[in-house]
MOPAC internal coordinates of N, CA, C and O (Angstrom, degrees):
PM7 1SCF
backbone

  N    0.0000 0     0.00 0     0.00 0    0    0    0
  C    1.4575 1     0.00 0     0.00 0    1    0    0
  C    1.5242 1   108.27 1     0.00 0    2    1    0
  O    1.2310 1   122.22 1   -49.39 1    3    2    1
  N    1.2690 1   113.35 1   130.61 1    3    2    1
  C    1.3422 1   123.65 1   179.69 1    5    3    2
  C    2.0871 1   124.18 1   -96.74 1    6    5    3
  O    1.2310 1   119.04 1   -64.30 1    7    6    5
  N    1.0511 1   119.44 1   115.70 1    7    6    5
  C    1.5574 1   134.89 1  -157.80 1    9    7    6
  C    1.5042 1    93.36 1   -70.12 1   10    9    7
  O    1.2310 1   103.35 1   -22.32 1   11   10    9
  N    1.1016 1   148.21 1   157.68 1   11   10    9
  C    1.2153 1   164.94 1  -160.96 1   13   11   10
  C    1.4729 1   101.89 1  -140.97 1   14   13   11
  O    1.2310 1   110.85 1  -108.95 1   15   14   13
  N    1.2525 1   134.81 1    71.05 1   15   14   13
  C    1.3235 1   114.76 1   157.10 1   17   15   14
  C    1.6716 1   136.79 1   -19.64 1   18   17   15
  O    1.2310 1   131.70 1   113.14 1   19   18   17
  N    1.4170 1    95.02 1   -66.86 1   19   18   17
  C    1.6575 1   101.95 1   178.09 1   21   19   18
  C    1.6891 1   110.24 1   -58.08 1   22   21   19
  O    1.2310 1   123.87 1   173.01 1   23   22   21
  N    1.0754 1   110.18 1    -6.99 1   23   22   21
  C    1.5363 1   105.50 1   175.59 1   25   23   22
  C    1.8112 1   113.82 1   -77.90 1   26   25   23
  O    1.2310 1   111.72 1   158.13 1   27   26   25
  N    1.2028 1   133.20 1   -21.87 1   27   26   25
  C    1.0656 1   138.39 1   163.33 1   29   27   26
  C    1.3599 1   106.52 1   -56.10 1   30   29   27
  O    1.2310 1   109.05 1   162.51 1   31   30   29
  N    1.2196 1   138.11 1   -17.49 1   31   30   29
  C    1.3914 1   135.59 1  -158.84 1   33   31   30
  C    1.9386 1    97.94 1  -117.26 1   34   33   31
  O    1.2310 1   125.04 1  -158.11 1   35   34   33
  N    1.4536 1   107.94 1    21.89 1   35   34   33
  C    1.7008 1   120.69 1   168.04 1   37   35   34
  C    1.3769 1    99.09 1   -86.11 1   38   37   35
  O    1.2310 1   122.82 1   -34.82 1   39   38   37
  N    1.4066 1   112.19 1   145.18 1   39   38   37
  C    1.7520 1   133.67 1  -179.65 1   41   39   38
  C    1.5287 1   108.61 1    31.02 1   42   41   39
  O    1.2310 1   128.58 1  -143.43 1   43   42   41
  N    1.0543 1   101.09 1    36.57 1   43   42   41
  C    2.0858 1   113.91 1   169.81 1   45   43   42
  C    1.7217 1    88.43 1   -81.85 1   46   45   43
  O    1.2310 1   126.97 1   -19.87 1   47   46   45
  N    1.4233 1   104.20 1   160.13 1   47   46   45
  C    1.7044 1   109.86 1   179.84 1   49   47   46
  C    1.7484 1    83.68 1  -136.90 1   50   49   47
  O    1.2310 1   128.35 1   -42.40 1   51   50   49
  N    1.4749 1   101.52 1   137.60 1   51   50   49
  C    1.2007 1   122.04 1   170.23 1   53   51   50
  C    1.6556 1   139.08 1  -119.49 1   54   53   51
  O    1.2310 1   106.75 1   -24.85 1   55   54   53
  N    1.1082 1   142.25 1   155.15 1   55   54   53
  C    1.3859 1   124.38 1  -174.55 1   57   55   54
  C    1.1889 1   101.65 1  -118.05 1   58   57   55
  O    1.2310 1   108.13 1   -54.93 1   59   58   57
  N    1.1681 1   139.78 1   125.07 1   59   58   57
  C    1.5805 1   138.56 1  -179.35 1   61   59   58
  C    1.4861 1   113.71 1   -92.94 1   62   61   59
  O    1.2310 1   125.61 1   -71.41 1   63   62   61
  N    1.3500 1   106.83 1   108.59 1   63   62   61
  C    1.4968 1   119.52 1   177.90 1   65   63   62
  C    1.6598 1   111.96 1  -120.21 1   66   65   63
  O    1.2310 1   129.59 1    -1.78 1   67   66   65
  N    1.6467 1    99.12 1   178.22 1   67   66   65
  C    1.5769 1    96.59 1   178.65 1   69   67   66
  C    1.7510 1   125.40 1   -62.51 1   70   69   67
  O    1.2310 1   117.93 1   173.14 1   71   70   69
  N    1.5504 1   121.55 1    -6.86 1   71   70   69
  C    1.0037 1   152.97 1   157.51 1   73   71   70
  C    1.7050 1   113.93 1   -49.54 1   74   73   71
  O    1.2310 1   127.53 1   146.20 1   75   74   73
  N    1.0539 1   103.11 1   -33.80 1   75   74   73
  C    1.6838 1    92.16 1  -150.87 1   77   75   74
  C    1.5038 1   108.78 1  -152.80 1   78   77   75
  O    1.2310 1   127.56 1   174.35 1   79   78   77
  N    1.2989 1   103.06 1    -5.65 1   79   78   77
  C    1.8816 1   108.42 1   165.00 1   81   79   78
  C    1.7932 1   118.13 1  -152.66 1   82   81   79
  O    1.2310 1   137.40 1   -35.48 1   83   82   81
  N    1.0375 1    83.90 1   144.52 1   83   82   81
  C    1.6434 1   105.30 1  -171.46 1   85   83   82
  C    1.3685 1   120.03 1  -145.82 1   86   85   83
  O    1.2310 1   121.13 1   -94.69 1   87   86   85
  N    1.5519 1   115.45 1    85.31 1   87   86   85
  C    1.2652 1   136.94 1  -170.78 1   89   87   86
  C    1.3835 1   129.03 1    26.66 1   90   89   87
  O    1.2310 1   119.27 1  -106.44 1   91   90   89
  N    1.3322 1   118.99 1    73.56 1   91   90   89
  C    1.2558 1   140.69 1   149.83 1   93   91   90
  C    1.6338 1    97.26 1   135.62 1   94   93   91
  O    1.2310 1   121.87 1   179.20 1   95   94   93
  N    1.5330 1   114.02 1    -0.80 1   95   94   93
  C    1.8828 1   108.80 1  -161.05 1   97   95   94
  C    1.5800 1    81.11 1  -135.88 1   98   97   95
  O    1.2310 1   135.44 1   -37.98 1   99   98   97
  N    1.7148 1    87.72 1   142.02 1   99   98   97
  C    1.6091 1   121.27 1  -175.13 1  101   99   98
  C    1.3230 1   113.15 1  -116.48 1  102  101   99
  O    1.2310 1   114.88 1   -73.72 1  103  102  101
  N    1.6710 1   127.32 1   106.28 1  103  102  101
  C    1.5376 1   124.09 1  -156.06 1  105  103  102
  C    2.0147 1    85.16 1   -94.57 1  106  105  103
  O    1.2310 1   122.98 1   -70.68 1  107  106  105
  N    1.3248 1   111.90 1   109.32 1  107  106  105
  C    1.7527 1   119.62 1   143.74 1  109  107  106
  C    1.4408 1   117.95 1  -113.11 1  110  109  107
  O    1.2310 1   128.87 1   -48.25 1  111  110  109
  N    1.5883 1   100.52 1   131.75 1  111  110  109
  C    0.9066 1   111.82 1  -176.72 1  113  111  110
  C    1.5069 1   130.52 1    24.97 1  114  113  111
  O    1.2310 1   130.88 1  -108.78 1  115  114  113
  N    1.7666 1    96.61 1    71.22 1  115  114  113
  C    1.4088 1   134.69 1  -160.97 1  117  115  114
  C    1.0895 1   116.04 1    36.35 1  118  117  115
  O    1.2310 1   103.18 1  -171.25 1  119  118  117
  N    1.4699 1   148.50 1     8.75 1  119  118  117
  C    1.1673 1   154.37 1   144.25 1  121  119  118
  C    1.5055 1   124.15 1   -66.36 1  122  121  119
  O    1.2310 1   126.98 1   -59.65 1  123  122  121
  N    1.8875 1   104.18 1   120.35 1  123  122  121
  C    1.3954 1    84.29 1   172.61 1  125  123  122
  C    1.3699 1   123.21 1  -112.84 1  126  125  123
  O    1.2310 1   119.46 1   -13.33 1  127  126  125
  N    1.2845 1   118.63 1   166.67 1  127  126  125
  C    1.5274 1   132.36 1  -165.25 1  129  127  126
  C    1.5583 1   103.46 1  -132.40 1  130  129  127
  O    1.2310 1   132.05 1   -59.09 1  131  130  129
  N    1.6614 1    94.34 1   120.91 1  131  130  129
  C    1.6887 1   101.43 1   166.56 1  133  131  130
  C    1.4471 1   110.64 1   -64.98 1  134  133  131
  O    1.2310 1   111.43 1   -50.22 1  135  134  133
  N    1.0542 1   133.75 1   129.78 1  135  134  133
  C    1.9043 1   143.83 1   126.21 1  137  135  134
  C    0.6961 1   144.64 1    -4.07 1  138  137  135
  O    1.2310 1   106.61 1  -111.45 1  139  138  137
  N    1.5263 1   142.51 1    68.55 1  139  138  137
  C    1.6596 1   129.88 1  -177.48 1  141  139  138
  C    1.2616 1   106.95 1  -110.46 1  142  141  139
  O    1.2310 1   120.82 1   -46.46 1  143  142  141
  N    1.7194 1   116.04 1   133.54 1  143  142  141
  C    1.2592 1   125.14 1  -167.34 1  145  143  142
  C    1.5281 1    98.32 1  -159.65 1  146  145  143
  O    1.2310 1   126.25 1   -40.79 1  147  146  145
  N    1.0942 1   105.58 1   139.21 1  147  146  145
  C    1.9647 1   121.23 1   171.53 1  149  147  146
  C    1.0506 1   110.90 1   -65.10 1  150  149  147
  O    1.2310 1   117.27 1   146.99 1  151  150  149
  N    1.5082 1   122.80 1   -33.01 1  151  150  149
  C    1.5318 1   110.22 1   160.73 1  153  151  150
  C    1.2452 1   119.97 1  -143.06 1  154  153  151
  O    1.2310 1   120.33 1   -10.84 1  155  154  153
  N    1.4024 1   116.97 1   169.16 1  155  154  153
  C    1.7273 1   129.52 1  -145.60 1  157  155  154
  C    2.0896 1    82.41 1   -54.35 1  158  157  155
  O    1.2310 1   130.55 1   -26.88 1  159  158  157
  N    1.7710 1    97.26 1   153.12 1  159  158  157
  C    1.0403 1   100.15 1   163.85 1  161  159  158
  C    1.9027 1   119.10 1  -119.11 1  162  161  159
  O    1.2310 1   106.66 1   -36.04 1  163  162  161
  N    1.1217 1   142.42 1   143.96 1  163  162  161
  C    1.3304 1   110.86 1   161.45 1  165  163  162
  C    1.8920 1   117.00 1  -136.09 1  166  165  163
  O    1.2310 1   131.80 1     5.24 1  167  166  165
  N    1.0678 1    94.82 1  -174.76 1  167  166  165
  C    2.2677 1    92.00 1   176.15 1  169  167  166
  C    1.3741 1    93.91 1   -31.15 1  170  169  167
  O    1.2310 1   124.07 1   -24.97 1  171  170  169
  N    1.2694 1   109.80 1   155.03 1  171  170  169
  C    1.4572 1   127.51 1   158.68 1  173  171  170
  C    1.2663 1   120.98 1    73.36 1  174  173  171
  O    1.2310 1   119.39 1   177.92 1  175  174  173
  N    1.3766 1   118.78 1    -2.08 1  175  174  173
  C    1.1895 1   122.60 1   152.99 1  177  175  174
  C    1.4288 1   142.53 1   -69.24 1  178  177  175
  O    1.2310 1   108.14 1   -26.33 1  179  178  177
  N    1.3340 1   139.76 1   153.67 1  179  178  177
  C    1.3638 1   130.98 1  -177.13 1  181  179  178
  C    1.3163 1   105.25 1  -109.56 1  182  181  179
  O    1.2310 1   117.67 1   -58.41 1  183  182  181
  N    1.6645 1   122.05 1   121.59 1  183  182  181
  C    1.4621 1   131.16 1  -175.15 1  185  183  182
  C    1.7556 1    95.53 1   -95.65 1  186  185  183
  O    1.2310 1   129.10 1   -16.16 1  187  186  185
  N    1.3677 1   100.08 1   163.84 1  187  186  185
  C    1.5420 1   101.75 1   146.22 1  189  187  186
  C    1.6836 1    98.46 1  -143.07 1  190  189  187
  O    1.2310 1   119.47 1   -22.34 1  191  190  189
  N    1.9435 1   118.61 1   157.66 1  191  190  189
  C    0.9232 1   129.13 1  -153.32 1  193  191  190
  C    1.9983 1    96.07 1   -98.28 1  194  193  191
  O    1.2310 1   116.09 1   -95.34 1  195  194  193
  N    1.1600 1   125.03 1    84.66 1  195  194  193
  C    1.6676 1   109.38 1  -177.87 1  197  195  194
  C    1.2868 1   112.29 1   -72.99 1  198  197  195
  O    1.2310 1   118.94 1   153.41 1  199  198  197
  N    1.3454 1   119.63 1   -26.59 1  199  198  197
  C    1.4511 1   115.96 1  -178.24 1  201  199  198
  C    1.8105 1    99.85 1  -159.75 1  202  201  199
  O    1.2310 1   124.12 1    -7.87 1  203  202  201
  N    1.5789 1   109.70 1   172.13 1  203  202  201
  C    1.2892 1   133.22 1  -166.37 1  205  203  202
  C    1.5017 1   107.20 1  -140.26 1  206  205  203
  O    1.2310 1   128.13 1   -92.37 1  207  206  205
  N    1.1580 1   101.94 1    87.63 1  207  206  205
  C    1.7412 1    92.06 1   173.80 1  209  207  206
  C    1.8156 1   113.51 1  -110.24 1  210  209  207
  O    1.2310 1   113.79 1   -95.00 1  211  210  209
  N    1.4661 1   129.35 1    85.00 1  211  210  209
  C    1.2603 1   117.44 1  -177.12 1  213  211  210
  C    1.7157 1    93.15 1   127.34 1  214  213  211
  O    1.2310 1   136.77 1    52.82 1  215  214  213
  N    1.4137 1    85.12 1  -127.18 1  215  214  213
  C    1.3475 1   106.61 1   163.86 1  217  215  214
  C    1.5261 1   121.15 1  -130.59 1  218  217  215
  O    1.2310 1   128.90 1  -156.13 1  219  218  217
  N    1.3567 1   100.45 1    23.87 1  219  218  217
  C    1.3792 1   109.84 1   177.73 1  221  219  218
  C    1.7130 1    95.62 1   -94.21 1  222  221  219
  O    1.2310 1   121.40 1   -25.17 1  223  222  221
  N    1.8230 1   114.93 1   154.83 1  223  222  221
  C    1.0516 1    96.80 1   163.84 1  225  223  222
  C    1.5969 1    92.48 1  -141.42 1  226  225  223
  O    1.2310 1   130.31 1   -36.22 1  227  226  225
  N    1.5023 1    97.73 1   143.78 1  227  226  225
  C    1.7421 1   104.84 1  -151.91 1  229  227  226
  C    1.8862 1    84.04 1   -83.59 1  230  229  227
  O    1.2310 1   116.40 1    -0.69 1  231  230  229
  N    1.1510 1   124.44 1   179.31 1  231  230  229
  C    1.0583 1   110.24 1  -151.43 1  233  231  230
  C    2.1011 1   100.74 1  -169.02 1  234  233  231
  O    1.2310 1   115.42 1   -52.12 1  235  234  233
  N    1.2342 1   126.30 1   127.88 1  235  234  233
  C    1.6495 1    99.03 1   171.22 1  237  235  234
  C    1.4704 1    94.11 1  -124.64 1  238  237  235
  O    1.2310 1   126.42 1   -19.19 1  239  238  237
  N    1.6630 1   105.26 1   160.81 1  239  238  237
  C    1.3031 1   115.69 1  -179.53 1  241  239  238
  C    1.7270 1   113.00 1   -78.34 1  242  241  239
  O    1.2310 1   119.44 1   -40.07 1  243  242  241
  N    1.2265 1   118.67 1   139.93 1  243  242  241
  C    1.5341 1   127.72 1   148.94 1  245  243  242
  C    0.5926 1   130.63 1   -91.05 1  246  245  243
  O    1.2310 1   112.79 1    25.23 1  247  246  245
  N    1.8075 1   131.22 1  -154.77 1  247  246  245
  C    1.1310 1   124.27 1   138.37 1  249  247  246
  C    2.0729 1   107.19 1  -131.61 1  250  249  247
  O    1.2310 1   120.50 1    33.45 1  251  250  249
  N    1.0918 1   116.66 1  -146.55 1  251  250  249
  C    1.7881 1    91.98 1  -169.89 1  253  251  250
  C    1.6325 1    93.17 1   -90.74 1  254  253  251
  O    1.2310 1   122.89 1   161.67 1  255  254  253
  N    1.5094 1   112.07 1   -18.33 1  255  254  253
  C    1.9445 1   103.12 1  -153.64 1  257  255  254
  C    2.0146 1    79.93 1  -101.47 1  258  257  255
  O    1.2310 1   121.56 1  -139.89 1  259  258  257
  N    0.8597 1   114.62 1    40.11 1  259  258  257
  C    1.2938 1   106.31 1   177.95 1  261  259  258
  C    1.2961 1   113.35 1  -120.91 1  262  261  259
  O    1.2310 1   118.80 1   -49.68 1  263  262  261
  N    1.3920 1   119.90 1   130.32 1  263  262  261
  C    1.5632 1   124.00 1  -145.88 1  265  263  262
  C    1.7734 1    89.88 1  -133.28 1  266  265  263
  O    1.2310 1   108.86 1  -175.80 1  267  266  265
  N    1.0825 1   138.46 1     4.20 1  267  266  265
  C    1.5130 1   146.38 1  -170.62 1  269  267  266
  C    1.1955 1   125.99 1  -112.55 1  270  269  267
  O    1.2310 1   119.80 1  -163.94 1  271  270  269
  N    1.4751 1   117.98 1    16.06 1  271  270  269
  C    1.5820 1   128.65 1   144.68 1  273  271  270
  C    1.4668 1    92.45 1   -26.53 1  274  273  271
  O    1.2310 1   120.10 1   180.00 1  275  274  273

């Protein structure tokens, strides 16, 4: 059986800052990952990761007081 790294990075919640995203790509743990989201994302937003297909990681918007992922 083979381990999936990027699978650790399922229902993780993230905050997108100048640190760690740069238009449409999300740097974890120096790896980056393109963005897919239903709607525009930008800095300062709170993602969560619903799925990983590739190296895309599909992604929905929050906000920080939002507890309903």
């Amino acid at each position: 059986m083979s381990y999936n790294f990027d699978q650790r990075l399922l229902h993780q919640t993230f905050v997108l800052d100048h640190d760690n995203y740069d238009v449409g790509m999300l740097r974890v743990n120096g790896i980056y990952y393109q963005l897919q989201s239903d709607v525009p994302v930008s800095i300062g937003d709170v993602v969560y990761v619903a799925d990983i297909v590739g190296n895309q990681l599909i992604v929905q918007k929050g906000d920080s007081g939002d507890d309903s992922f």
